[in-house]
C-alpha atoms as one frame of an Amber mdcrd trajectory, in Angstrom:
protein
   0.000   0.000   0.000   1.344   2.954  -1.000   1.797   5.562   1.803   2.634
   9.278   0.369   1.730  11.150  -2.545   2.150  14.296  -4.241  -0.597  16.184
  -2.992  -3.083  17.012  -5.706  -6.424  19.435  -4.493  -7.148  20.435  -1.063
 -10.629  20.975   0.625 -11.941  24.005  -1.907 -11.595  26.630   0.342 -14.971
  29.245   0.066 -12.601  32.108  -1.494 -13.396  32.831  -5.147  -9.977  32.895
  -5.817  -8.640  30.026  -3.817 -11.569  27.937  -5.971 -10.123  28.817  -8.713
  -6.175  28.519  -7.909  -7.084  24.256  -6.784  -9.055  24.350  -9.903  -6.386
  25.400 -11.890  -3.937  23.132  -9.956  -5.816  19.844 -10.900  -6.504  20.013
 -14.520  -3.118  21.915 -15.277  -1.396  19.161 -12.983  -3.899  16.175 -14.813
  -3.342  17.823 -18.649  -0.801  20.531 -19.147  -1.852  24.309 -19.581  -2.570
  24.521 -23.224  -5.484  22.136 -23.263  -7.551  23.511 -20.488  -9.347  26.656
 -21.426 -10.389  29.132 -18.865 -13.872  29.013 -19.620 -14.002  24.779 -18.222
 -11.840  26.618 -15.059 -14.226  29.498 -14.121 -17.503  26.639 -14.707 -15.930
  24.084 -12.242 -15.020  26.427 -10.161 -18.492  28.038  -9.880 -17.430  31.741
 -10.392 -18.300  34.284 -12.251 -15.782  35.132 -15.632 -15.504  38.655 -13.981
 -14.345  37.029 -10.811 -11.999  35.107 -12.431 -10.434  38.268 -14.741 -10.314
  40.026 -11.442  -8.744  37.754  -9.683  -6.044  36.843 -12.718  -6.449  39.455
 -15.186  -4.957  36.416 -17.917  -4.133  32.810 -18.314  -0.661  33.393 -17.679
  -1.460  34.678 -14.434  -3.238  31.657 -13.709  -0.558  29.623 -14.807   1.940
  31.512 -12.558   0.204  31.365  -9.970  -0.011  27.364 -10.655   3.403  26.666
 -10.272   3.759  28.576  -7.586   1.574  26.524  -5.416   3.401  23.350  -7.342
   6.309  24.070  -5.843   5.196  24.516  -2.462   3.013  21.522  -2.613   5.082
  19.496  -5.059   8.635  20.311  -4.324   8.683  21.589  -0.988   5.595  19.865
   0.861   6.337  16.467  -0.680   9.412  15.934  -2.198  11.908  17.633   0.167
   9.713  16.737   3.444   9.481  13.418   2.558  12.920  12.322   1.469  14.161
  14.351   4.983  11.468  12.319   7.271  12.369   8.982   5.407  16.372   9.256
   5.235  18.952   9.784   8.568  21.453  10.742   6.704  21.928  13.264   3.963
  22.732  10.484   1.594  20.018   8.541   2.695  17.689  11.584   2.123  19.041
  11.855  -1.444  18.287   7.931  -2.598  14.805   8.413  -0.633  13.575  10.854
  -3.400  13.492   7.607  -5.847  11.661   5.667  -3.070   8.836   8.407  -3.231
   8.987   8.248  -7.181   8.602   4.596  -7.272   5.462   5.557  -5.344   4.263
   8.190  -7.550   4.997   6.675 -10.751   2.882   3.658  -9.709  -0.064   5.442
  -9.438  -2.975   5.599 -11.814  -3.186   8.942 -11.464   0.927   9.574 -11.808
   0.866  13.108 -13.848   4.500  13.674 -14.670   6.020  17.109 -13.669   4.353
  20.247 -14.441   7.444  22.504 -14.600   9.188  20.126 -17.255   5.320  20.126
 -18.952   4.904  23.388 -19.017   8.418  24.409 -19.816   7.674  21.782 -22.792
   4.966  23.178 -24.232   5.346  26.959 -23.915   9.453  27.507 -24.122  12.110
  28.673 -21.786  11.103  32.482 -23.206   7.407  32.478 -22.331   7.243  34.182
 -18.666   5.387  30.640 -17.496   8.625  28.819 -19.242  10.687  31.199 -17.527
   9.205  30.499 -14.422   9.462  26.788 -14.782  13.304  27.330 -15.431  13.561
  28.787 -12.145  11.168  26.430 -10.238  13.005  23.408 -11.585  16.449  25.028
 -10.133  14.896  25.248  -6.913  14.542  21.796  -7.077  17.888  21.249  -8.076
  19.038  23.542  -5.241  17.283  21.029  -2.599  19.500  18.196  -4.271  22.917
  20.675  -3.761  21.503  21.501   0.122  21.709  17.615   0.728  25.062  17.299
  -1.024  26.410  20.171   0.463  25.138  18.700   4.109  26.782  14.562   3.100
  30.122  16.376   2.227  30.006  15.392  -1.267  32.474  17.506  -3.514  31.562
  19.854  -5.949  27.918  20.075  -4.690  26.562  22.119  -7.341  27.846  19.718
 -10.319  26.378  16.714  -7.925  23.138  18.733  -7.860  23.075  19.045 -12.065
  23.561  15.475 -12.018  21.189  14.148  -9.977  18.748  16.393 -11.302  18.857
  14.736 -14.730  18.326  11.163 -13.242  15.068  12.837 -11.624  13.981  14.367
 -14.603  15.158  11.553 -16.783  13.246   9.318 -14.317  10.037  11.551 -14.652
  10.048  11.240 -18.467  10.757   7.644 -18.431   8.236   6.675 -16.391   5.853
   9.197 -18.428   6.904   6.555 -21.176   5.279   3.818 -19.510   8.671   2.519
 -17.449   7.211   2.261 -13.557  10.764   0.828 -12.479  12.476   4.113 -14.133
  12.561   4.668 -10.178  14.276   1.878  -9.560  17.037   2.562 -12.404  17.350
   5.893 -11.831  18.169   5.067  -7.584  21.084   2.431  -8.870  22.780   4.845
 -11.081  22.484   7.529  -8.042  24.379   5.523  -5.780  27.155   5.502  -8.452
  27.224   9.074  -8.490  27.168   9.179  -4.613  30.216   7.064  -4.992  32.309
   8.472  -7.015  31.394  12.010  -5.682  33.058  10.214  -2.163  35.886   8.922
  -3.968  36.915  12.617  -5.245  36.247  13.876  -1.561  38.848  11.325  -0.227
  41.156  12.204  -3.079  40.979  15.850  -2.270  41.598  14.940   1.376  44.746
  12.682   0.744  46.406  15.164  -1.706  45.779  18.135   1.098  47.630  16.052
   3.940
């Protein structure tokens, strides 16, 4: 049984624009940002079109405002909390981020990430794109925080690395591969490794 997710809605909360941020959040989580139109967004929400053009005078402000609340819930809430609570060790905490993907990507309702989606279908010049860019570096600056705290060398290189098996591991299993997890964790421990071994060789040559 699987025991964490990445959370998806929350208890709609009565505020006009709090409906329609959770709205937002599930069928731009479920099917990307270009195929859900704003008038399917203001009718499940239940709001009026001029609450919803006060509230986000555009789509892209929508869409902002969607990854924001992705990365809190997604990257911060989920990803980071759960790979600290499950790991004792920095290096532990690393490998634990595939545990919780081997979770996620079993699930039927396993949506891939949005900043890579988005990013995808809009371009790295598009202010959502943009955004995405600097959402998915926070990501990759949790990865450099928990090298940084194991002592691995060159923490920020570590961090670039790791970050393509988790992305690599998000597309894969996107493809249909549920042990893309699994993969991905083995050839982490390698780069824990060797990561170590130029540590030790930095120490040796400094004595």
């Amino acid at each position: 049984m699987l025991t964490s997710r990445p959370p998806q809605t929350r208890a709609a909360p009565p505020e006009a624009r709090e409906r329609l941020l959770d709205t937002a959040y599930e069928l731009f989580s479920a099917r990307g940002v270009r195929a859900v139109g704003i008038d399917e967004i203001i009718e499940r929400a239940g709001v009026a079109k001029a609450t919803m053009y006060r509230h986000f005078p555009a789509k892209d402000d929508l869409v902002l405002a969607f990854l924001e609340r992705r990365e809190e819930r997604w990257t911060v809430e989920w990803v980071e909390a759960e790979a600290r609570s499950r790991g004792a060790t920095p290096e532990e905490q690393l490998l634990a981020i595939f545990d919780i993907f081997g979770e996620w990507f079993a699930r039927e309702d396993f949506e891939g990430c949005s900043f890579i989606n988005v990013l995808l279908e809009l371009g790295a010049t598009h202010p959502a794109g943009a955004a995405s860019v600097r959402h998915l570096e926070n990501i990759r600056g949790v990865v450099t925080t928990l090298a940084t705290e194991a002592g691995l060398r060159d923490p920020e290189e570590f961090g670039r690395s790791w970050h393509i098996l988790m992305k690599g591991s998000i597309v894969q299993a996107t493809e249909g591969d549920r042990d893309a997890a699994q993969r991905a964790q083995e050839m982490a421990r390698a780069l824990i490794e060797r990561h170590h071994r130029r540590q030790q060789a930095r120490t040796r040559a400094s004595d």
